[in-house]
C-alpha positions, 0 to 999 in steps of 0.5 A: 478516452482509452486511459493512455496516460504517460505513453503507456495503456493502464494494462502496461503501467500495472505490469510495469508498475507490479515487475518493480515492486517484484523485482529488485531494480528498475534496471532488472524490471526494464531488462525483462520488460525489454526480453518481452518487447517492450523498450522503455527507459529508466526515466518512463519506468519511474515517472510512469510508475509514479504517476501510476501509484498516485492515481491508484492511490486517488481512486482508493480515497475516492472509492473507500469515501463512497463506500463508506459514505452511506449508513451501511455500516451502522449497527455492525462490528468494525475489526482494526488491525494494526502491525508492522512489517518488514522491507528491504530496500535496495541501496546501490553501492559505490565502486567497481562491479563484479566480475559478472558485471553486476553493481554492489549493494547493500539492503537496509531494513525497513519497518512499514506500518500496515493497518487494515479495517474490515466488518465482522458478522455476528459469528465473527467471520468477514462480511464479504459484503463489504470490502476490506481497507488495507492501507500502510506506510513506511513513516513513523506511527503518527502517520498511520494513526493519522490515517487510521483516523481518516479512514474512520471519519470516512467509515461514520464511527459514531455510527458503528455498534462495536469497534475491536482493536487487534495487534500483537504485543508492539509497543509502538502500537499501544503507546500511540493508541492511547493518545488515539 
């Protein structure tokens, strides 16, 4: 009834779920959580988290469908853009601590593909009527285009007037768009 999902109200579970994003470490996100009160393990941190994002993530399928579910975007202009960025994930080493008692670590670098798909007006500006579809992941580009393709399927594409592609010059991008 109240959304208590894990032992947690949704408030905690999207400030837990932002302070591991933010942070470097579960441990950091569960020391700060623990300064201002709130005493949860590593395990609660993780399974919460999880099941947090799962559900965000379901309610953003379920959203975008009924959004774009309707005829409301035929006869607009459709802007996709595509890009990669860049994330470093924290890898903890083995061996003994510092003197200060922190761990050893190591960052690797990690290319997320972003995609993000939105409407434009005759003069070219956002129509804030409709909301923007901002989407990723951290696999290869067939899995981006894989869900480029759903989300287009979803929005009615026959139905659109005109689609414009933008990216940069990458050509990860333009060689997977071709077979698009």
């Amino acid at each position: 009834c109240f959304g208590i999902c894990d032992h947690c109200s949704p408030l905690l579970l999207a400030e837990v779920s932002q302070l591991c994003v933010a942070l470097g470490s579960m441990e950091e996100t569960q020391r700060l959580l623990k300064e201002r009160g709130v005493h949860l393990d590593i395990k609660t941190i993780r399974n919460g988290v999880k099941r947090f994002a799962r559900r965000a993530r379901t309610g953003q399928k379920a959203l975008s469908e009924m959004i774009f579910a309707n005829d409301k975007l035929k006869g607009h202009r459709v802007v996709i853009s595509v890009d990669g960025g860049r994330l470093r994930i924290r890898k903890t080493k083995r061996g003994p601590k510092t003197r200060k008692g922190r761990t050893h670590y190591s960052t690797d670098w990690r290319e997320p593909k972003l995609l993000i798909i939105y409407v434009v007006g005759e003069q070219g500006r956002i129509d804030k009527e409709f909301s923007p579809v901002i989407d990723g992941t951290l696999q290869g580009p067939e899995d981006l285009y894989a869900l480029l393709w759903n989300y287009l399927l979803a929005l009615g594409v026959s139905e659109v007037d005109e689609i414009l592609f933008i990216a940069d010059g990458a050509v990860w991008i333009w060689e997977h768009l071709q077979a698009f």
